[in-house]
PyMOL Python script that loads the backbone (N, CA, C, O; Angstrom):
from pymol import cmd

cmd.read_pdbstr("""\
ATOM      1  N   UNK A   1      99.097  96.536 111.979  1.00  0.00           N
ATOM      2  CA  UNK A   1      97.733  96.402 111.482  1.00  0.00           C
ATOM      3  C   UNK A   1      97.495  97.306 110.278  1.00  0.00           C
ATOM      4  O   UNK A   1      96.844  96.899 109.315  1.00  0.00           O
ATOM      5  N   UNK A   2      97.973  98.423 110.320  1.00  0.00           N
ATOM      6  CA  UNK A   2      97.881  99.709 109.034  1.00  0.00           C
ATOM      7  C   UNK A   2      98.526  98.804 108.058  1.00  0.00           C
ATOM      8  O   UNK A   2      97.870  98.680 107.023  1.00  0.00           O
ATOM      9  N   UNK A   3      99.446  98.251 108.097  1.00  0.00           N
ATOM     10  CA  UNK A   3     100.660  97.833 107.174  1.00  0.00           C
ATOM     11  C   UNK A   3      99.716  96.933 106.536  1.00  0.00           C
ATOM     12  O   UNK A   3      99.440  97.199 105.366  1.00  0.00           O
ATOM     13  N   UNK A   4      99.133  95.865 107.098  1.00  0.00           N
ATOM     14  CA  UNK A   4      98.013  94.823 106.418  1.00  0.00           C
ATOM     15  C   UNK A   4      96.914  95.370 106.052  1.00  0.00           C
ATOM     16  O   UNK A   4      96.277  94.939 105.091  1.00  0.00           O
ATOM     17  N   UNK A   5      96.541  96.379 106.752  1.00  0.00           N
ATOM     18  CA  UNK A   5      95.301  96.722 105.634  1.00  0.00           C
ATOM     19  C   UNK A   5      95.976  97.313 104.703  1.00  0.00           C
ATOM     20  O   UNK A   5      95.505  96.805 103.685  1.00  0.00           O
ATOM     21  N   UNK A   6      96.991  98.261 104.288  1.00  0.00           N
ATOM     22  CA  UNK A   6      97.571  98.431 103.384  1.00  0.00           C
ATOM     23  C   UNK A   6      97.846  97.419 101.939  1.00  0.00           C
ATOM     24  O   UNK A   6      97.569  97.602 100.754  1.00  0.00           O
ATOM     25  N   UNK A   7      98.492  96.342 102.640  1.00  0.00           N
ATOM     26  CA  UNK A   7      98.837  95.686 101.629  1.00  0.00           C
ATOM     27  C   UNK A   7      97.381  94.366 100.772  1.00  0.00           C
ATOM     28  O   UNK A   7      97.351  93.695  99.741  1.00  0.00           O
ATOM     29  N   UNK A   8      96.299  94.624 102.083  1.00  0.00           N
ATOM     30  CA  UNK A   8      94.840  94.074 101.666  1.00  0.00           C
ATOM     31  C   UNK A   8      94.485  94.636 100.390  1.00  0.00           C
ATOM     32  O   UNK A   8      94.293  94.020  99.342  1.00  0.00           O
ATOM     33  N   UNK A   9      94.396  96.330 100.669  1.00  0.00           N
ATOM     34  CA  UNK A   9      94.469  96.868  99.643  1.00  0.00           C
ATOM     35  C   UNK A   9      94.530  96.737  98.477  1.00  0.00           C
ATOM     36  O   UNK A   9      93.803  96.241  97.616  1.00  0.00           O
ATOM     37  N   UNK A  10      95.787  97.391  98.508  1.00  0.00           N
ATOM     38  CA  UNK A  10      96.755  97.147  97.152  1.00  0.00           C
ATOM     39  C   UNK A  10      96.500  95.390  96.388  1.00  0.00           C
ATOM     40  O   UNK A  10      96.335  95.226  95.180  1.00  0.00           O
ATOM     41  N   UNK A  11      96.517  94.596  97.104  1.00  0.00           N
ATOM     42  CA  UNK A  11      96.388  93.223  96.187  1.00  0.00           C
ATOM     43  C   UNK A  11      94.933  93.581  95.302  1.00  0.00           C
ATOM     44  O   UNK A  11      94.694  93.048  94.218  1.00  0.00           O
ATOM     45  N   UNK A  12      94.061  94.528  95.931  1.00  0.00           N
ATOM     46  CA  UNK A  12      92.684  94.376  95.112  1.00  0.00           C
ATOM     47  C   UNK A  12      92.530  95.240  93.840  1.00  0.00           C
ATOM     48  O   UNK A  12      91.495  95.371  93.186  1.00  0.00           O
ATOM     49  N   UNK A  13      93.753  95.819  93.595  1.00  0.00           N
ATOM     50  CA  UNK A  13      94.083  97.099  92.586  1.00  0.00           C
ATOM     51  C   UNK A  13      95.220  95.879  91.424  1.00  0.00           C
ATOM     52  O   UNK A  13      96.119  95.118  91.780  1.00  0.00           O
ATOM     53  N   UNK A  14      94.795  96.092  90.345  1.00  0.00           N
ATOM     54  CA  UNK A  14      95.031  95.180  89.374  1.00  0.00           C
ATOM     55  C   UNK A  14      96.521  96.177  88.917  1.00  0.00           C
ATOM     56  O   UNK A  14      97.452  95.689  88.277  1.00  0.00           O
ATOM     57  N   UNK A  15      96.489  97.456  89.340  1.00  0.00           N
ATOM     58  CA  UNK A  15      97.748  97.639  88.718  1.00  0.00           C
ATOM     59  C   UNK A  15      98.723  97.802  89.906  1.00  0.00           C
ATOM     60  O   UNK A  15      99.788  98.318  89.568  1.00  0.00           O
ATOM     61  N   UNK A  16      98.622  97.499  91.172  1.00  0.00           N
ATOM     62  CA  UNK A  16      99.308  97.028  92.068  1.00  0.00           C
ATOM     63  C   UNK A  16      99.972  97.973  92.806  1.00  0.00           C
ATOM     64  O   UNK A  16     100.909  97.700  93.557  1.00  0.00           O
ATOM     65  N   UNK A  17      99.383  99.435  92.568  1.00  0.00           N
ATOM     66  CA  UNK A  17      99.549 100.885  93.362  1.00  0.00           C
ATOM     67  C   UNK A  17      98.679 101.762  93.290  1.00  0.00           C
ATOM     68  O   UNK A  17      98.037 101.874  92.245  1.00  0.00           O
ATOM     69  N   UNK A  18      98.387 102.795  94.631  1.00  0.00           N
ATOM     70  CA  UNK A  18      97.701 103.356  95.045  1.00  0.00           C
ATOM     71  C   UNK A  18      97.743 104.231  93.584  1.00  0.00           C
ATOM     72  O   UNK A  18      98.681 104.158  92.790  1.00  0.00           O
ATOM     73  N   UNK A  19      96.384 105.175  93.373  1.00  0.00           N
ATOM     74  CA  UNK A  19      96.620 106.366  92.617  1.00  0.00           C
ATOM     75  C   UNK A  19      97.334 107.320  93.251  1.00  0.00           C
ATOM     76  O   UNK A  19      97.485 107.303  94.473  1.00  0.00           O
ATOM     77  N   UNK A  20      97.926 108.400  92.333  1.00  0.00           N
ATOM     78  CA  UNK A  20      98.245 110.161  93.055  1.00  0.00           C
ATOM     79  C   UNK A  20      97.714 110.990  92.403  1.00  0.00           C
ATOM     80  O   UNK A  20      97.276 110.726  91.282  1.00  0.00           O
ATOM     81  N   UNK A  21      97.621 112.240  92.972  1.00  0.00           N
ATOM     82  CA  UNK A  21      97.204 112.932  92.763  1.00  0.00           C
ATOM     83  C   UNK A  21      96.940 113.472  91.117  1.00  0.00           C
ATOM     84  O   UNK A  21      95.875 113.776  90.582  1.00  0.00           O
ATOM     85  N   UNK A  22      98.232 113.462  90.591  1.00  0.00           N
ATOM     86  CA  UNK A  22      98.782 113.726  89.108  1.00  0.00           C
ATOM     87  C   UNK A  22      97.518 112.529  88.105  1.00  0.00           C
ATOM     88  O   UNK A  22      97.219 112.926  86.979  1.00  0.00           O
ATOM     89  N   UNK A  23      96.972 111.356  88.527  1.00  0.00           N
ATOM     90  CA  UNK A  23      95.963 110.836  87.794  1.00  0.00           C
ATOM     91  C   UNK A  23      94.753 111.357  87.841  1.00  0.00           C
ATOM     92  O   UNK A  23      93.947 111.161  86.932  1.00  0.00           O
ATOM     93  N   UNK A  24      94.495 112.035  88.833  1.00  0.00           N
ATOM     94  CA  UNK A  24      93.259 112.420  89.324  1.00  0.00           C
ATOM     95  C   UNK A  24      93.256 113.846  88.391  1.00  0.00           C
ATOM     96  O   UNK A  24      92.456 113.786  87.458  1.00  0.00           O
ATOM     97  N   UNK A  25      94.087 115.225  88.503  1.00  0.00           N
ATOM     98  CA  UNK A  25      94.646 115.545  87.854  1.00  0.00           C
ATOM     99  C   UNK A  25      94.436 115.336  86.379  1.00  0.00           C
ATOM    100  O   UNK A  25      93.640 115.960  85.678  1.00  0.00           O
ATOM    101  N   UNK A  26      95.163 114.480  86.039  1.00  0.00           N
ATOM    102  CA  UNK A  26      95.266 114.083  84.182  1.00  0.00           C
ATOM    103  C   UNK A  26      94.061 114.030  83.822  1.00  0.00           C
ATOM    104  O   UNK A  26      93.724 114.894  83.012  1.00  0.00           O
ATOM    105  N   UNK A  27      93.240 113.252  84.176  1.00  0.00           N
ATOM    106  CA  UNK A  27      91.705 112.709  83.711  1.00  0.00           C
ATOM    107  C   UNK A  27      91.099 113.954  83.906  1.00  0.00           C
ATOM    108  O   UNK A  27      90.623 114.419  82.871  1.00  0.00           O
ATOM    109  N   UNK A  28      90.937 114.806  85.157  1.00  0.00           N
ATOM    110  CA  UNK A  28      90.152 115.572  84.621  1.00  0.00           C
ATOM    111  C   UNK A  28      90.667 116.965  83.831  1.00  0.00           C
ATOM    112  O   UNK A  28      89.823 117.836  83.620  1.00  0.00           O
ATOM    113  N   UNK A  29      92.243 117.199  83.338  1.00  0.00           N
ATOM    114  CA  UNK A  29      92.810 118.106  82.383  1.00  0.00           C
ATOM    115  C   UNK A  29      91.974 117.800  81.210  1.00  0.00           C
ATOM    116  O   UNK A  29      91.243 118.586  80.607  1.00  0.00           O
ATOM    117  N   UNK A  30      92.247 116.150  80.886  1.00  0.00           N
ATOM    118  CA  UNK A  30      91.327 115.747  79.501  1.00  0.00           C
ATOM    119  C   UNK A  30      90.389 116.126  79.189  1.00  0.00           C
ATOM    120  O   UNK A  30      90.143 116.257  77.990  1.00  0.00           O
ATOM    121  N   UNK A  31      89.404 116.485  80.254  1.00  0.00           N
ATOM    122  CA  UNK A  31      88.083 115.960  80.337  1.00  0.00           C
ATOM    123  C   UNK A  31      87.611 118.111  79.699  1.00  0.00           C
ATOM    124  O   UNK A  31      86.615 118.541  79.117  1.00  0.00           O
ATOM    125  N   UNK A  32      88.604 118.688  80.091  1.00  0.00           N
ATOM    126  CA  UNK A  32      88.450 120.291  80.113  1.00  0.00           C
ATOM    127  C   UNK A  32      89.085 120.456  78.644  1.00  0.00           C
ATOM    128  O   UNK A  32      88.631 121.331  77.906  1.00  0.00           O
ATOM    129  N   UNK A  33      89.999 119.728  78.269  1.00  0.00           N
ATOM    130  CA  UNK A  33      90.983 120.254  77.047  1.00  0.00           C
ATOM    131  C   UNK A  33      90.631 119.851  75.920  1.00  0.00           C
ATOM    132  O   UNK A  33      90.555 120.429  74.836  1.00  0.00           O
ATOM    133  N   UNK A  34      90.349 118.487  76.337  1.00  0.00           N
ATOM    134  CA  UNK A  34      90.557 117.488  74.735  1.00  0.00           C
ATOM    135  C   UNK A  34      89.004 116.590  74.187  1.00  0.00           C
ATOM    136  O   UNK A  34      88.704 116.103  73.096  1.00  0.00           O
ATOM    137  N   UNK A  35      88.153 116.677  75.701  1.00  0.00           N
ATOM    138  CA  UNK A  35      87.630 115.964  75.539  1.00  0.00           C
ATOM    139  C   UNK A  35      86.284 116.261  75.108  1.00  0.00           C
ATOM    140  O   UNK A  35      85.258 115.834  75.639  1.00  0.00           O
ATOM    141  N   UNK A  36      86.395 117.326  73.711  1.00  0.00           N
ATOM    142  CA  UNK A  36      85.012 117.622  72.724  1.00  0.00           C
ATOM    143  C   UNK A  36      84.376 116.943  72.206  1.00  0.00           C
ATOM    144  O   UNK A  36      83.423 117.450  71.616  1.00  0.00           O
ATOM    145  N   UNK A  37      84.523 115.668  72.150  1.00  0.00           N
ATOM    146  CA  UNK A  37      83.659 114.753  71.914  1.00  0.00           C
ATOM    147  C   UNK A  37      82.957 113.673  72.830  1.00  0.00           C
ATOM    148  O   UNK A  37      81.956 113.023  72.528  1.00  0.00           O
ATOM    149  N   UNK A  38      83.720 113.603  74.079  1.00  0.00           N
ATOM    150  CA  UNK A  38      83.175 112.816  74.934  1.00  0.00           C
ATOM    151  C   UNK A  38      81.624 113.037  75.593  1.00  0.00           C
ATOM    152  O   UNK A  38      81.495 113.883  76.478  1.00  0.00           O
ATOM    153  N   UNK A  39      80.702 112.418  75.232  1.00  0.00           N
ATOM    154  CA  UNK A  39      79.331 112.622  75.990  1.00  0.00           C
ATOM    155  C   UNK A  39      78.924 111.773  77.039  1.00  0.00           C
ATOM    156  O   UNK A  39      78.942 110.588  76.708  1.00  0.00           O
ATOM    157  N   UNK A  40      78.620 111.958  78.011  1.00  0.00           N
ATOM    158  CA  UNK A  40      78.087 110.863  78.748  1.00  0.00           C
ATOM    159  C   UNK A  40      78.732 109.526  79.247  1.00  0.00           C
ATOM    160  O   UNK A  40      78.317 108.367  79.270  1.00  0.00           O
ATOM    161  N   UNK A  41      79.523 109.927  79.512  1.00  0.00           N
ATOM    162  CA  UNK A  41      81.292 108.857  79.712  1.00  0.00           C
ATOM    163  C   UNK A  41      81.620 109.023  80.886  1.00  0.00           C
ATOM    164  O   UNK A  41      82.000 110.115  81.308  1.00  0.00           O
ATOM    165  N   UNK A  42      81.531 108.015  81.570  1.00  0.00           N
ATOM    166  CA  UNK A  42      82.291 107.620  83.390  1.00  0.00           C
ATOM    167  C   UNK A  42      83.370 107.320  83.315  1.00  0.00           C
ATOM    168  O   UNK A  42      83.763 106.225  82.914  1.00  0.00           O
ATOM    169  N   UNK A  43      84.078 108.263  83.699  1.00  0.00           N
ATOM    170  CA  UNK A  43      85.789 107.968  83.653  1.00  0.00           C
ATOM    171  C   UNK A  43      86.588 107.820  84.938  1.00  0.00           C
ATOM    172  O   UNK A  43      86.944 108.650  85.774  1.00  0.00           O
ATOM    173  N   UNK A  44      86.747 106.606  84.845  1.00  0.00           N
ATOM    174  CA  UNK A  44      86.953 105.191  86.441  1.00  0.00           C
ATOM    175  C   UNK A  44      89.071 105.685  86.538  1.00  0.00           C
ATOM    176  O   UNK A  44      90.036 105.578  85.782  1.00  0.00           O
ATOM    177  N   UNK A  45      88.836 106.154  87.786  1.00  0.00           N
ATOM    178  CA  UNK A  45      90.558 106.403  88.165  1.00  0.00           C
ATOM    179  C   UNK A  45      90.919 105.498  89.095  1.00  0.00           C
ATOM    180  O   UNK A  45      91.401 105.836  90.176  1.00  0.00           O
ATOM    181  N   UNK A  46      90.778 104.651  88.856  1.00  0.00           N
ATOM    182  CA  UNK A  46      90.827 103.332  89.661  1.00  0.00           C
ATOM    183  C   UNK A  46      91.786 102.292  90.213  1.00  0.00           C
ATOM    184  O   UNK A  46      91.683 101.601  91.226  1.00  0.00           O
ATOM    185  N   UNK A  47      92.754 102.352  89.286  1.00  0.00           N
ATOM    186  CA  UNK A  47      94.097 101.682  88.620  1.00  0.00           C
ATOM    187  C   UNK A  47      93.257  99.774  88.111  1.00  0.00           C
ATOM    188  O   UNK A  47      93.957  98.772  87.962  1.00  0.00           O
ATOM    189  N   UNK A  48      91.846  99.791  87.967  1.00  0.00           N
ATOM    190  CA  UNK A  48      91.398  98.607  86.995  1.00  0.00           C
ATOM    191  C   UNK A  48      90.619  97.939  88.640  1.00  0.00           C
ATOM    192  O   UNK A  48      90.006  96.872  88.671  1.00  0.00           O
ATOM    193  N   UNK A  49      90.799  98.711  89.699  1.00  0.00           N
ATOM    194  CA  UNK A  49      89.977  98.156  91.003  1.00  0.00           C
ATOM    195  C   UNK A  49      88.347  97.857  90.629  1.00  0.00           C
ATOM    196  O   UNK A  49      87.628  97.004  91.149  1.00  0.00           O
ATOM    197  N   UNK A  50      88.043  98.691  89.715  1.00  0.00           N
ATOM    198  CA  UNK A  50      86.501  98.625  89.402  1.00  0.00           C
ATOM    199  C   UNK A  50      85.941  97.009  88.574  1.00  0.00           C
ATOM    200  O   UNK A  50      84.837  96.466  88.591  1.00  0.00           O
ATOM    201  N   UNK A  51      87.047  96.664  88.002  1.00  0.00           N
ATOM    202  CA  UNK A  51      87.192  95.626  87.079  1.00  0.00           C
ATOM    203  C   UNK A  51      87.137  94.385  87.903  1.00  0.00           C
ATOM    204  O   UNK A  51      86.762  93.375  87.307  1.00  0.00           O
ATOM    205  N   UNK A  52      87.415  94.285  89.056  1.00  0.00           N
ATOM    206  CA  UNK A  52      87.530  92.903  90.143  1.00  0.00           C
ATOM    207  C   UNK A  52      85.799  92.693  90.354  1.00  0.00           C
ATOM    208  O   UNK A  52      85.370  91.793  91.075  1.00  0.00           O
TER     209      UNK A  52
END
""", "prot")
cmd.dss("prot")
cmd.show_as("cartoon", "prot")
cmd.util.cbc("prot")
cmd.orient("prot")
């Protein structure tokens, strides 16, 4: 039953794997380092799930 909701999952994620940690991670390194211009910006770690 885990195994199928698992793979329920995953079919609804457009890039066809779970996130890790290291994305969660990256986005918000950006968000501290680089990201002096970004205002008011929702930044979706999703792998494109938000997009369905």
């Amino acid at each position: 039953a885990a195994e199928a909701a698992r793979a329920k999952a995953l079919a609804g994620i457009p890039l066809g794997q779970t996130g890790a940690v290291e994305d969660i991670a990256n986005a918000a390194y950006f968000l501290v380092t680089q990201a002096t211009y970004v205002t008011g910006a929702e930044i979706k770690v999703d792998g494109g799930r938000s997009l369905r």
